[in-house]
C-alpha atoms as an extended CHARMM CRD file, in Angstrom:
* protein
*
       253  EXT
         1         1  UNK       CA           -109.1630000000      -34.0800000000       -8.3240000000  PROA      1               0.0000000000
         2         2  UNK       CA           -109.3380000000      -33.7370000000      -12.2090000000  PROA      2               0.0000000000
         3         3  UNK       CA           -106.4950000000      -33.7240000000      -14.8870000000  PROA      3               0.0000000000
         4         4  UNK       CA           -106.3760000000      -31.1400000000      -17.1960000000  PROA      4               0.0000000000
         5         5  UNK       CA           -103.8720000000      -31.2130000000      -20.6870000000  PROA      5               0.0000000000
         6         6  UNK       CA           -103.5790000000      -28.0420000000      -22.2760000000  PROA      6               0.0000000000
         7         7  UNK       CA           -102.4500000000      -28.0220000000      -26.1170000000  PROA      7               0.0000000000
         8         8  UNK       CA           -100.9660000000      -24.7520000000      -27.1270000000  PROA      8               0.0000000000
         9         9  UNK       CA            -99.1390000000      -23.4940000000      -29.8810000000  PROA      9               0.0000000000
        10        10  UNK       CA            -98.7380000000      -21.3420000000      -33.2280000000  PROA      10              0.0000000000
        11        11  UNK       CA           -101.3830000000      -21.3700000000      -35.4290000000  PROA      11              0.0000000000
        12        12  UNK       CA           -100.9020000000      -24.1210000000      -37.9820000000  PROA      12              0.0000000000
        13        13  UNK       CA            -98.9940000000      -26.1540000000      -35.5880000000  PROA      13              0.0000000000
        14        14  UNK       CA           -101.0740000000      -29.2890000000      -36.0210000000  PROA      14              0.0000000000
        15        15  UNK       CA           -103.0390000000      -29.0420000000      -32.4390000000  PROA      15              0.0000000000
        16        16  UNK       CA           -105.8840000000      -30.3900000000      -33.2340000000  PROA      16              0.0000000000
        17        17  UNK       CA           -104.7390000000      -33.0030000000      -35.2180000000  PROA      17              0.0000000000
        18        18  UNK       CA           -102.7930000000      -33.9660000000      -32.1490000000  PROA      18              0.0000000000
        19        19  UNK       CA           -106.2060000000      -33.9700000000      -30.2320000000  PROA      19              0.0000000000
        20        20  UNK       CA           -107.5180000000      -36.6950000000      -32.3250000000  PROA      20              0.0000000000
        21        21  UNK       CA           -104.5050000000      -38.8020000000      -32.6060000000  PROA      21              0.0000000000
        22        22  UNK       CA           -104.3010000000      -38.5200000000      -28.4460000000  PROA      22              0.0000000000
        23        23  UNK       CA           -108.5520000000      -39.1360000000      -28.7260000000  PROA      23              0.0000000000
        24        24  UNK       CA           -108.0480000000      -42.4920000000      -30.7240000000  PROA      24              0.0000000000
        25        25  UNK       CA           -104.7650000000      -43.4040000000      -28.9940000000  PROA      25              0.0000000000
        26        26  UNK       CA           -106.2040000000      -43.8870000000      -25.8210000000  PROA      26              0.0000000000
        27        27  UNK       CA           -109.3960000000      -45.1790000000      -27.0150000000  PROA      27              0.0000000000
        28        28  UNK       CA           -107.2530000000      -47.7900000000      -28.5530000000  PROA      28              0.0000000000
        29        29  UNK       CA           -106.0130000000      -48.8820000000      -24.6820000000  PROA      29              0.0000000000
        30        30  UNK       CA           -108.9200000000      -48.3930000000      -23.1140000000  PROA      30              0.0000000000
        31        31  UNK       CA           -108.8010000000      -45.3090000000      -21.5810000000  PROA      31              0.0000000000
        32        32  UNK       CA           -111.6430000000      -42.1270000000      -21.2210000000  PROA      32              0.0000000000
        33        33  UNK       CA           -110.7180000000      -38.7640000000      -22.4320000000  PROA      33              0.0000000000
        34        34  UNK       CA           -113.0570000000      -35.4970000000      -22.7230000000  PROA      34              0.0000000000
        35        35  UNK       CA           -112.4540000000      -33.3340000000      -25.6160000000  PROA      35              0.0000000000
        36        36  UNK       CA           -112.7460000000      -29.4030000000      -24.8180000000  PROA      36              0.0000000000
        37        37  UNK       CA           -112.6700000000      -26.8840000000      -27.7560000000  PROA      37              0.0000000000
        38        38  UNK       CA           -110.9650000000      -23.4570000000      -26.6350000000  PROA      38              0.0000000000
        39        39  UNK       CA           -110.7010000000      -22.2720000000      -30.1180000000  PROA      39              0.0000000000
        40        40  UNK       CA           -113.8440000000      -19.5950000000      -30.6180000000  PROA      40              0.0000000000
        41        41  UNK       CA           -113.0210000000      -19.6790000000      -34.3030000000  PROA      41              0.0000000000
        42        42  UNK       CA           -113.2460000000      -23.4440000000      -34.7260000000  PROA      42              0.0000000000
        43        43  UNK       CA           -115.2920000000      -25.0030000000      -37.3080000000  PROA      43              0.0000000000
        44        44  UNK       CA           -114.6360000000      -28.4430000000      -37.7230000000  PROA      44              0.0000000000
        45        45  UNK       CA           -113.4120000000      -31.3380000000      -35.2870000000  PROA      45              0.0000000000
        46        46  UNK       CA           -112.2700000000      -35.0650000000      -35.7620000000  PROA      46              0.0000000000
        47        47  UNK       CA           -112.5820000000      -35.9580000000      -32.8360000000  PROA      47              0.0000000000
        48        48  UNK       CA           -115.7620000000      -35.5960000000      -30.3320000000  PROA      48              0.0000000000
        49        49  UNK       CA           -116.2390000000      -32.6710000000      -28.3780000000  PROA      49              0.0000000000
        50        50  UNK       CA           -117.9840000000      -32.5450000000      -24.9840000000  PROA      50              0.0000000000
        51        51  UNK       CA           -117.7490000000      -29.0100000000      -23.7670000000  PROA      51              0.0000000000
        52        52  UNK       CA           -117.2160000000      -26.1880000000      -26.5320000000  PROA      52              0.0000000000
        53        53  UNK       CA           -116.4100000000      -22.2120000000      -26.1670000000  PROA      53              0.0000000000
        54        54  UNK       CA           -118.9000000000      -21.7840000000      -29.4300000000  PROA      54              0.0000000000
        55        55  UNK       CA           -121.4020000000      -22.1250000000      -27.0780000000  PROA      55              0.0000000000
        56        56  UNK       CA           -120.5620000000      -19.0000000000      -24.8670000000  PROA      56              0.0000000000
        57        57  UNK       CA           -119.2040000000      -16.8710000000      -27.5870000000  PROA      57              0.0000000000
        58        58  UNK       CA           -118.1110000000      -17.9810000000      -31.5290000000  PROA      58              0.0000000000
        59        59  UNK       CA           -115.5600000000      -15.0810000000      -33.3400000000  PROA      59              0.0000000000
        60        60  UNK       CA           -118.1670000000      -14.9370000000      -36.2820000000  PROA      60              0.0000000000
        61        61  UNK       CA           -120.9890000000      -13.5850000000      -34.3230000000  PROA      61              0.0000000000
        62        62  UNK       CA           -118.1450000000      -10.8270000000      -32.3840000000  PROA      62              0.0000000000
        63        63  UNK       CA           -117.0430000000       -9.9050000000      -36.0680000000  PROA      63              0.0000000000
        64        64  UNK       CA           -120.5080000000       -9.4350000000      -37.4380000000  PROA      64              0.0000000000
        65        65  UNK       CA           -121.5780000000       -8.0890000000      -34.6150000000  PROA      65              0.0000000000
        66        66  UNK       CA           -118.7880000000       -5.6120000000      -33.3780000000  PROA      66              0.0000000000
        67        67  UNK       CA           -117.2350000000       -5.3160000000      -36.5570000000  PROA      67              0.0000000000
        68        68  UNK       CA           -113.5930000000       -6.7250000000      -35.1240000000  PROA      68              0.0000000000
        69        69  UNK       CA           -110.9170000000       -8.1970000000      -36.9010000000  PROA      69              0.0000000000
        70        70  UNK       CA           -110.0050000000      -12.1490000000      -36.6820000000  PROA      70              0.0000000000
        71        71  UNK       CA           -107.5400000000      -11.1810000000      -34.2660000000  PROA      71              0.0000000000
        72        72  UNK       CA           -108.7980000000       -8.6850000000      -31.8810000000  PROA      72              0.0000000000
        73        73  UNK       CA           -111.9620000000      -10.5510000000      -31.9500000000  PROA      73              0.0000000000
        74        74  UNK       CA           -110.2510000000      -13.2190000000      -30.8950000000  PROA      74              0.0000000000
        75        75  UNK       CA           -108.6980000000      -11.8900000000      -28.1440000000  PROA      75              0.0000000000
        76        76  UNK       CA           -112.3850000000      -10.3920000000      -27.2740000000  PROA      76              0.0000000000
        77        77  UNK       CA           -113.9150000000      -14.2530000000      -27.1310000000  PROA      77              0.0000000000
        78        78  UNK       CA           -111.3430000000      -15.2790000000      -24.3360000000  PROA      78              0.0000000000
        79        79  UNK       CA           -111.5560000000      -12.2930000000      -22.5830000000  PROA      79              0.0000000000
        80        80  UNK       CA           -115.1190000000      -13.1340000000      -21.9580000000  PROA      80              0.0000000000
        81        81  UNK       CA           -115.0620000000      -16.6510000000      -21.3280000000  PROA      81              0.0000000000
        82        82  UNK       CA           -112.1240000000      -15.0100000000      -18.6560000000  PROA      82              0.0000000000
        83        83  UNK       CA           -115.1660000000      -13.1810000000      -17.1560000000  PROA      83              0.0000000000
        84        84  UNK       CA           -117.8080000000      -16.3980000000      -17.0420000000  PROA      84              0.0000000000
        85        85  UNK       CA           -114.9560000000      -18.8140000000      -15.8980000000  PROA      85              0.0000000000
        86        86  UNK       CA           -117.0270000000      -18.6530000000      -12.1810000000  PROA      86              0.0000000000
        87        87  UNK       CA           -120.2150000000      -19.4810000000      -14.2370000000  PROA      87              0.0000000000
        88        88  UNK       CA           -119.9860000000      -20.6330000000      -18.0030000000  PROA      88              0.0000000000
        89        89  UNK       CA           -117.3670000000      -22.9430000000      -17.2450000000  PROA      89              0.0000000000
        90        90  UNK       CA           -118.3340000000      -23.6550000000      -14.0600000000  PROA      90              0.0000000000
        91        91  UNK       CA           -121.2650000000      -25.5050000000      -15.3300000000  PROA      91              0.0000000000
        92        92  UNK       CA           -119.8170000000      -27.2300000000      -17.6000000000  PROA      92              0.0000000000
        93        93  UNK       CA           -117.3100000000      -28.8960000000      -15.4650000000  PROA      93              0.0000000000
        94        94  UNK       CA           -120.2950000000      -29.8450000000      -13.2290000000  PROA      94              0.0000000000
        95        95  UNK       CA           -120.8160000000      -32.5230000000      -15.9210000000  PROA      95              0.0000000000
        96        96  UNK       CA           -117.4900000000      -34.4590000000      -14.9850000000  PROA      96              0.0000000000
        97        97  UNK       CA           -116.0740000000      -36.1980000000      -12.4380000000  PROA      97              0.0000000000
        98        98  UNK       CA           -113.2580000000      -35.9300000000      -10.0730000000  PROA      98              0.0000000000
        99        99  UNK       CA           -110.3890000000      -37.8110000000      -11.7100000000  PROA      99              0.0000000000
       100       100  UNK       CA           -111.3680000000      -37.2520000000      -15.3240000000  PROA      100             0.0000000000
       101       101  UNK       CA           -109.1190000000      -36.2400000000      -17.9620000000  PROA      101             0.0000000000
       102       102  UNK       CA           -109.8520000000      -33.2560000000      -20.1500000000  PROA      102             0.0000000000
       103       103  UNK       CA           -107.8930000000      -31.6600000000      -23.0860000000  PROA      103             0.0000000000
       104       104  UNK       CA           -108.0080000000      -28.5230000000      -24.1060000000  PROA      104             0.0000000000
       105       105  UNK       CA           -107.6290000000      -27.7900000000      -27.5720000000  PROA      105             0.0000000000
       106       106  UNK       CA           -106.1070000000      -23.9560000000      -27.4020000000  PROA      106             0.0000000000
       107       107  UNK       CA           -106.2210000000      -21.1740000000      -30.3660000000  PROA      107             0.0000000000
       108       108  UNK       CA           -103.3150000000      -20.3310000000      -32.2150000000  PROA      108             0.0000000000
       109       109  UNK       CA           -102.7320000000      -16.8100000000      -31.8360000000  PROA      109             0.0000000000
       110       110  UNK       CA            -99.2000000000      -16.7360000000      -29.7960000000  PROA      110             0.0000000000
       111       111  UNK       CA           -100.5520000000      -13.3310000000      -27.6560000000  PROA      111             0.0000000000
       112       112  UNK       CA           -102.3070000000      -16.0050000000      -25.4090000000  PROA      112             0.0000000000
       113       113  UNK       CA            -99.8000000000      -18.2260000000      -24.0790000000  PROA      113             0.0000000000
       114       114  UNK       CA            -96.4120000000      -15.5730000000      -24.1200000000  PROA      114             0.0000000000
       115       115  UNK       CA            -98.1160000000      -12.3920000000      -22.4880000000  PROA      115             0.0000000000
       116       116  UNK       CA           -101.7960000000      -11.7270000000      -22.6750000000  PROA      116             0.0000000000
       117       117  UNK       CA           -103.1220000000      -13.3930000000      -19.3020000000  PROA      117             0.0000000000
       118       118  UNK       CA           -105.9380000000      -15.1360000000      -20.4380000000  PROA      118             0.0000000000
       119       119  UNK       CA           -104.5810000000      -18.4490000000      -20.4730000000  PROA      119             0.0000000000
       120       120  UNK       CA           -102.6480000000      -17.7510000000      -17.3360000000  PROA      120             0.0000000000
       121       121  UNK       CA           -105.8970000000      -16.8580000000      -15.5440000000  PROA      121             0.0000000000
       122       122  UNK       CA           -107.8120000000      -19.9560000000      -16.7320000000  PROA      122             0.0000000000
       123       123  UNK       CA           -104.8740000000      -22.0470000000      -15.5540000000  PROA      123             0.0000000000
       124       124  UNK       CA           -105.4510000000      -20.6650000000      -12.3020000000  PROA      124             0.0000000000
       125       125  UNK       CA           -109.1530000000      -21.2240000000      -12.4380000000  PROA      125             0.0000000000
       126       126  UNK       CA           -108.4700000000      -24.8840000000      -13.3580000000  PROA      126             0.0000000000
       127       127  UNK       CA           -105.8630000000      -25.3380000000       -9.7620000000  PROA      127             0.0000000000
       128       128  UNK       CA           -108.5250000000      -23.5780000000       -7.9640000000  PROA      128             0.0000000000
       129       129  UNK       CA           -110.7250000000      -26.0450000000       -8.7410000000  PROA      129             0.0000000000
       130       130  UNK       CA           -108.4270000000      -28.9940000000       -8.0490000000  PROA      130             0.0000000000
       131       131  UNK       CA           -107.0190000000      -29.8980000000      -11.4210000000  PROA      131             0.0000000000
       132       132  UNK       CA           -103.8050000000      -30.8270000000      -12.2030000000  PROA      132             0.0000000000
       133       133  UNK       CA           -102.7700000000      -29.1220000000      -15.2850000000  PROA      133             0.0000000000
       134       134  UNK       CA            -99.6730000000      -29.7210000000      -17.3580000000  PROA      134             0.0000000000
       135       135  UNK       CA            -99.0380000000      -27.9010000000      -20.7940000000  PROA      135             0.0000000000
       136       136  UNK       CA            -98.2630000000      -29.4200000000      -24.3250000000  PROA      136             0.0000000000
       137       137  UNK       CA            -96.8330000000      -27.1740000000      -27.0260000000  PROA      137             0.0000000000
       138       138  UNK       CA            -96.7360000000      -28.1270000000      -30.2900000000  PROA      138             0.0000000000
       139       139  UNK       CA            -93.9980000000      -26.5640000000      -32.6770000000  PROA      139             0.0000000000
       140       140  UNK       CA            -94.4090000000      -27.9990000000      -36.8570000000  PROA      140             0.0000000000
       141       141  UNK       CA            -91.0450000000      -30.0630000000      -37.0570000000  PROA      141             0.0000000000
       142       142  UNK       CA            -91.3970000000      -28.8390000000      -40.7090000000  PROA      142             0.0000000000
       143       143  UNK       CA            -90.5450000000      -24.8270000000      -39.0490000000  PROA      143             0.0000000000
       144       144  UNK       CA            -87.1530000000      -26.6950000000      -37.4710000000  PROA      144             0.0000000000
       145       145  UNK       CA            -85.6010000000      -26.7660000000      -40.5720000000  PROA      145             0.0000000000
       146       146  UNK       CA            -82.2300000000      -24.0860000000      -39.6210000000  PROA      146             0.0000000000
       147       147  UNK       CA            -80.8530000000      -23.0070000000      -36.6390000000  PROA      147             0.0000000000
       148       148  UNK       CA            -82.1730000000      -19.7010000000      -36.2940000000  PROA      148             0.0000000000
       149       149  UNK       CA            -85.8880000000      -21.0440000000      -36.7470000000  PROA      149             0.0000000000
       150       150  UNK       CA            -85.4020000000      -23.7450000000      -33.9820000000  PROA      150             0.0000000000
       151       151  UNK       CA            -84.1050000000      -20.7730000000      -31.4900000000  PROA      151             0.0000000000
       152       152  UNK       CA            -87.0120000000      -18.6500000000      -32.9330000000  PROA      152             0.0000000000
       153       153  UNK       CA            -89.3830000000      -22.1090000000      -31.6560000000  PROA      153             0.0000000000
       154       154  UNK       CA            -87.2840000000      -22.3440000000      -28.2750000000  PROA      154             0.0000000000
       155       155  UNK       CA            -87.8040000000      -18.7730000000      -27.4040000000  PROA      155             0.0000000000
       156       156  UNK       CA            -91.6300000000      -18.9070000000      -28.1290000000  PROA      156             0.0000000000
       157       157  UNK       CA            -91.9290000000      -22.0100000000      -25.8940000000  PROA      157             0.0000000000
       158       158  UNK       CA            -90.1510000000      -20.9720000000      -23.1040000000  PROA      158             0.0000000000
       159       159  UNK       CA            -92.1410000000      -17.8380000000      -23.2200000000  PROA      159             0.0000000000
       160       160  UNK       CA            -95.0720000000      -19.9080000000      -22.5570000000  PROA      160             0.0000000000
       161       161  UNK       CA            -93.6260000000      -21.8730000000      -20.5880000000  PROA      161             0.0000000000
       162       162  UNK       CA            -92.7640000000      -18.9380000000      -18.3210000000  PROA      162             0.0000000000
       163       163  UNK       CA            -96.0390000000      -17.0130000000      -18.8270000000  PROA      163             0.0000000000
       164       164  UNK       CA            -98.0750000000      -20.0390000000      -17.3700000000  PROA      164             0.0000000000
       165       165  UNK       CA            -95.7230000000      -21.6250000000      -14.9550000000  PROA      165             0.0000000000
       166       166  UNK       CA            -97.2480000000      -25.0110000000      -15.9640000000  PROA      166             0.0000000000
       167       167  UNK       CA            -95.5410000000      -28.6560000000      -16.1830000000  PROA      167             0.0000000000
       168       168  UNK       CA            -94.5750000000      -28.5920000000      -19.5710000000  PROA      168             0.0000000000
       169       169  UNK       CA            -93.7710000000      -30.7750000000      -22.6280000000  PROA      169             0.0000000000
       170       170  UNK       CA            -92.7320000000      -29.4510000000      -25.8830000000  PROA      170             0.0000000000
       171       171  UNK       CA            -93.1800000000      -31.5290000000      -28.8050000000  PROA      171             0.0000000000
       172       172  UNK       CA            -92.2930000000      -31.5990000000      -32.6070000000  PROA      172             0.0000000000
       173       173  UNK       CA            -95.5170000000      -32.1270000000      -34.6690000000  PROA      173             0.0000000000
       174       174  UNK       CA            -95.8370000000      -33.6260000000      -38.3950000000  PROA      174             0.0000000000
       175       175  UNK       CA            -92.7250000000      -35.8650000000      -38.0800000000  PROA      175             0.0000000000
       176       176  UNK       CA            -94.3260000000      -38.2960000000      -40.7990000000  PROA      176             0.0000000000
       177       177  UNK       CA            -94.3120000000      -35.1410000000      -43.4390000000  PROA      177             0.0000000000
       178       178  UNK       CA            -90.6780000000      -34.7950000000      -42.6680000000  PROA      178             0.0000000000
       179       179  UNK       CA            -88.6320000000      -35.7450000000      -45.7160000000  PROA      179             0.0000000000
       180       180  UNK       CA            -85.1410000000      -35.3570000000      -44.3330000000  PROA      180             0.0000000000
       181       181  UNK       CA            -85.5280000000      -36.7160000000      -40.6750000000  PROA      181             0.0000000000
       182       182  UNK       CA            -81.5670000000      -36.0050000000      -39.5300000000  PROA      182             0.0000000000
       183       183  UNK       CA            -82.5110000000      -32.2110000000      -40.2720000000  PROA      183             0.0000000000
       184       184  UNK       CA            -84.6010000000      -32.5450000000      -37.3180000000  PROA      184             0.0000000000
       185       185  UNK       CA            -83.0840000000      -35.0880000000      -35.3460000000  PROA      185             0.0000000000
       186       186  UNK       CA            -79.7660000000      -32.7030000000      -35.0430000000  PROA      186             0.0000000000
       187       187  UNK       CA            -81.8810000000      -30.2160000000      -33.0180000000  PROA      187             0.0000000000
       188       188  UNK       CA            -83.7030000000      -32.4390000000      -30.7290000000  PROA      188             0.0000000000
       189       189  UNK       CA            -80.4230000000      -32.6080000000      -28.0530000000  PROA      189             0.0000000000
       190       190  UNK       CA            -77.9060000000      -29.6520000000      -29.9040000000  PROA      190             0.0000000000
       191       191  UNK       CA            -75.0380000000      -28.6590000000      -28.1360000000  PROA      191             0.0000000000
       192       192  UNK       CA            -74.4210000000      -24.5750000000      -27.6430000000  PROA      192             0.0000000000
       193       193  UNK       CA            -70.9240000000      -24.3920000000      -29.5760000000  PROA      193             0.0000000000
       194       194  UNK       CA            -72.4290000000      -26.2210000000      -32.5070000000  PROA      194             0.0000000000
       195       195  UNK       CA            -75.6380000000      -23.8080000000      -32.3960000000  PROA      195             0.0000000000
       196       196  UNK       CA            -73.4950000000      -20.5770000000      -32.1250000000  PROA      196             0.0000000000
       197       197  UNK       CA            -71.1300000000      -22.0170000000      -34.9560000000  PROA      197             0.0000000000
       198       198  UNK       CA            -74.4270000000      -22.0260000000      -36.9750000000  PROA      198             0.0000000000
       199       199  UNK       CA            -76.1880000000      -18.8170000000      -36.0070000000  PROA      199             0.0000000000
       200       200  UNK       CA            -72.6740000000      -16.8440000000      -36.5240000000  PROA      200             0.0000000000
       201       201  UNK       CA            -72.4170000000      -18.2000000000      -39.9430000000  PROA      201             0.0000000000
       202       202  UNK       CA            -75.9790000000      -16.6940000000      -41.0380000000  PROA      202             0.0000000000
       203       203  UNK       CA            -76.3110000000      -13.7520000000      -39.5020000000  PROA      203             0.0000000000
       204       204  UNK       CA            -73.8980000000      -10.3020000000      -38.9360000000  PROA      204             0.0000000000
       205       205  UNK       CA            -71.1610000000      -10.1810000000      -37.1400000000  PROA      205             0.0000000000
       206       206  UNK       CA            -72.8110000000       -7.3230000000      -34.4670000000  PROA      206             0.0000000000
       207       207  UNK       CA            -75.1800000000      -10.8660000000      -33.5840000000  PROA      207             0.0000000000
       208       208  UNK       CA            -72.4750000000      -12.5230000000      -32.2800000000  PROA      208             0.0000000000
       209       209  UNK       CA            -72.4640000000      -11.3590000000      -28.3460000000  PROA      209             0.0000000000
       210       210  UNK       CA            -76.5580000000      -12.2220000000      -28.8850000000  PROA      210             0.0000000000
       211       211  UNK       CA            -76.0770000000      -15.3110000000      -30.6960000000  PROA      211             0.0000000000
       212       212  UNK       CA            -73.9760000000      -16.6150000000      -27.4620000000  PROA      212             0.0000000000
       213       213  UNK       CA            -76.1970000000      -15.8850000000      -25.2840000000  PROA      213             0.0000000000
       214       214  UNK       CA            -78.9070000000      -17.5210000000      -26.9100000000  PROA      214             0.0000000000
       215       215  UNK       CA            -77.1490000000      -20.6700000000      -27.3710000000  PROA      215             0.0000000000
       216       216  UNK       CA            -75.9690000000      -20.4970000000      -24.1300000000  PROA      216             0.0000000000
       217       217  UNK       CA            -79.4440000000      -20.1400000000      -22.6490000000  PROA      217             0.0000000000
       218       218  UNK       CA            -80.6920000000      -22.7450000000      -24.4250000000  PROA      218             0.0000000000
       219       219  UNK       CA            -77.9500000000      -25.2850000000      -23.1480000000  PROA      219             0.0000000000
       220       220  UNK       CA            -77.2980000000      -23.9610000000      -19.6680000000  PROA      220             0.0000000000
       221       221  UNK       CA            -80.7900000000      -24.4170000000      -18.4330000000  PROA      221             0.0000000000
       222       222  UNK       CA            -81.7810000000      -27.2020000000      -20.1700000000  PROA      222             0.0000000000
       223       223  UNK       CA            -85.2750000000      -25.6910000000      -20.2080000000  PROA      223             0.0000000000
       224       224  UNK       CA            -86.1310000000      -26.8230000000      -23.4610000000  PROA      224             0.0000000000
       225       225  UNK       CA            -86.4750000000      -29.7440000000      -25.2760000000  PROA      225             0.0000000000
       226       226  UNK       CA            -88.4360000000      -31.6180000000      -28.0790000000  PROA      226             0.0000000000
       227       227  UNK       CA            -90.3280000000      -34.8450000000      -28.3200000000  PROA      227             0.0000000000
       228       228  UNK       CA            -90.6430000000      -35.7990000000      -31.7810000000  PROA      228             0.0000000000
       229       229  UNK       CA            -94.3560000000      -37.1590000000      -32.7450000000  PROA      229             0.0000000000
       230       230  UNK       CA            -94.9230000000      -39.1500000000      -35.6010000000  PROA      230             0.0000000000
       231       231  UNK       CA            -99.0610000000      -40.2510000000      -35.1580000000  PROA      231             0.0000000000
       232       232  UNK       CA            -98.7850000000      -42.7790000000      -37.7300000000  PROA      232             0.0000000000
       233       233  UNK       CA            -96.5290000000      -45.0330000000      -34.9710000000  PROA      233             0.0000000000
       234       234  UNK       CA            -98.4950000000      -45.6620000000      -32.4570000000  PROA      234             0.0000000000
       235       235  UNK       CA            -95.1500000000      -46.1680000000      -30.2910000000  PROA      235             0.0000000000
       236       236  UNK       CA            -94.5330000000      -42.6800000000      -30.5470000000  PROA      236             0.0000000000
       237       237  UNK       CA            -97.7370000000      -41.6820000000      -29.5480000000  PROA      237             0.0000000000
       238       238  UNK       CA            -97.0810000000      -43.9100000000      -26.5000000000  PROA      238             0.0000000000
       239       239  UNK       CA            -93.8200000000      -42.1650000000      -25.5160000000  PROA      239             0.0000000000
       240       240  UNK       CA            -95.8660000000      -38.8590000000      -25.6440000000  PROA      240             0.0000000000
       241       241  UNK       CA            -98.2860000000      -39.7930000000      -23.3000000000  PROA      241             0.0000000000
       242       242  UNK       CA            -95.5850000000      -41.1740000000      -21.1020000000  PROA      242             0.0000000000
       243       243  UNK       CA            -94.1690000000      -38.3640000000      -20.9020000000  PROA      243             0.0000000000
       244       244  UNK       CA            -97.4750000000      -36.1750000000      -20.0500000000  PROA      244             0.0000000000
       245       245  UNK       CA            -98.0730000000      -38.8880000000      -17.1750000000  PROA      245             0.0000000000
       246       246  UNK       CA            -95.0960000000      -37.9580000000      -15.3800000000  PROA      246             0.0000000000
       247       247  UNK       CA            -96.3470000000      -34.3860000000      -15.3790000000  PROA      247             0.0000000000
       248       248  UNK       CA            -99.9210000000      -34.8100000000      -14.3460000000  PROA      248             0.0000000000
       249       249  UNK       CA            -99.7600000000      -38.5700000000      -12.6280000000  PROA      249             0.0000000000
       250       250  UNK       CA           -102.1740000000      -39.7490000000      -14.8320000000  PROA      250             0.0000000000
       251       251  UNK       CA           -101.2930000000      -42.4330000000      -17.2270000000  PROA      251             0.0000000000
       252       252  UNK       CA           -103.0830000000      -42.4550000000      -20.4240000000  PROA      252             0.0000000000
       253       253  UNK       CA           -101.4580000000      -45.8220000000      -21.8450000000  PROA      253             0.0000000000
């Protein structure tokens, strides 16, 4: 049985810089990681990567070639590695063995992980092949800066979270570029009445019935919550992968 991490989130989010920081965090204790690039429109990595989409499909040769746009092209690339997941990918994952631990590193473009299957379908490849597969979205703790962008960040996660039915950990990226850290900090456990307090005071008053029930789904459910990551501590790196261990059984520490 494998383990399988897969890092998700918007474009700009700071995914792969989480890859390498999670790459030279646990080759700091000791422990073996493979590197996977998802991203067909990747061009540079700092980290090392041991199986890579480019080599089924890159978006610069389905742009030249098809004459697509970044995004539709995009959406073309994982579509097809959808259709050689029983042989591309297959072959690839010949080349490990059965309790490795591989990380994804996801594109950006939100259609894939809140309702274009593609992701879905490869998560379902990856259980059908005896990998246990938990998901880590990454949200810029830089975007979490008001209340109506950190509801905007909740709904987007627990759209994924739904979409891909996947153990998951959400986690607030770029905490060292973070100049004010209580403007974060007050989001990372809010309580509904102070959220709907703060969305009734910046938007309309015909919000209000939506505003509750946002901040009410948010706090009833308790479906979603942040981990703030700071890669410059290494302690914070370490309650991270903590956290992913409980989802997958696999420490990396």
């Amino acid at each position: 049985m494998g383990f399988a991490q897969l890092v998700i989130g918007p474009a700009g989010s700071g995914k792969s810089t989480y890859c390498s920081g999670l790459y030279q965090h646990c080759e700091t204790v000791g422990r073996r990681i493979h590197m996977v690039n998802l991203d067909p429109a990747a061009e540079h990595f700092s980290y090392p990567v041991s199986t890579d989409i480019r080599e089924l499909i890159s978006l610069d040769d389905v742009m030249e070639e098809l004459g697509m746009g970044p995004n539709g092209g995009l959406i073309y690339c994982m579509e097809h590695l959808e259709d050689n997941l029983d042989d591309w990918l297959d072959e690839q994952l010949e080349n490990y063995f059965d309790d490795d631990y591989l990380v994804f590193d996801c594109p950006g473009q939100i259609e894939l992980f809140t309702h274009v299957p593609v992701l879905r379908n490869f998560v379902e490849y990856l259980k059908r092949k005896n990998f246990t597969v938990c998901a880590v979205y990454l949200l810029d703790s830089q975007f979490v800066s008001d209340v109506t962008k950190y509801i905007s960040g909740c709904m987007a996660s627990l759209s994924a979270m739904i979409q891909l039915e996947l153990p998951h950990i959400n986690i607030l990226s770029k905490m060292d570029l973070v100049s004010n850290k209580k403007d974060v900090e007050d989001y990372l456990n809010p309580e509904a009445q102070v959220l709907l307090s703060q969305l009734n005071r910046q938007m309309a008053p015909r919000f209000h019935k939506l505003n509750k029930a946002l901040a009410e789904l948010v706090d009833d459910y308790n479906m979603v919550n942040f981990i703030p990551l700071d890669l410059r501590k290494e302690s914070s790196m370490c309650c991270q992968t903590s956290t992913t261990a409980s989802s997958t059984g696999k420490m990396l520490m």
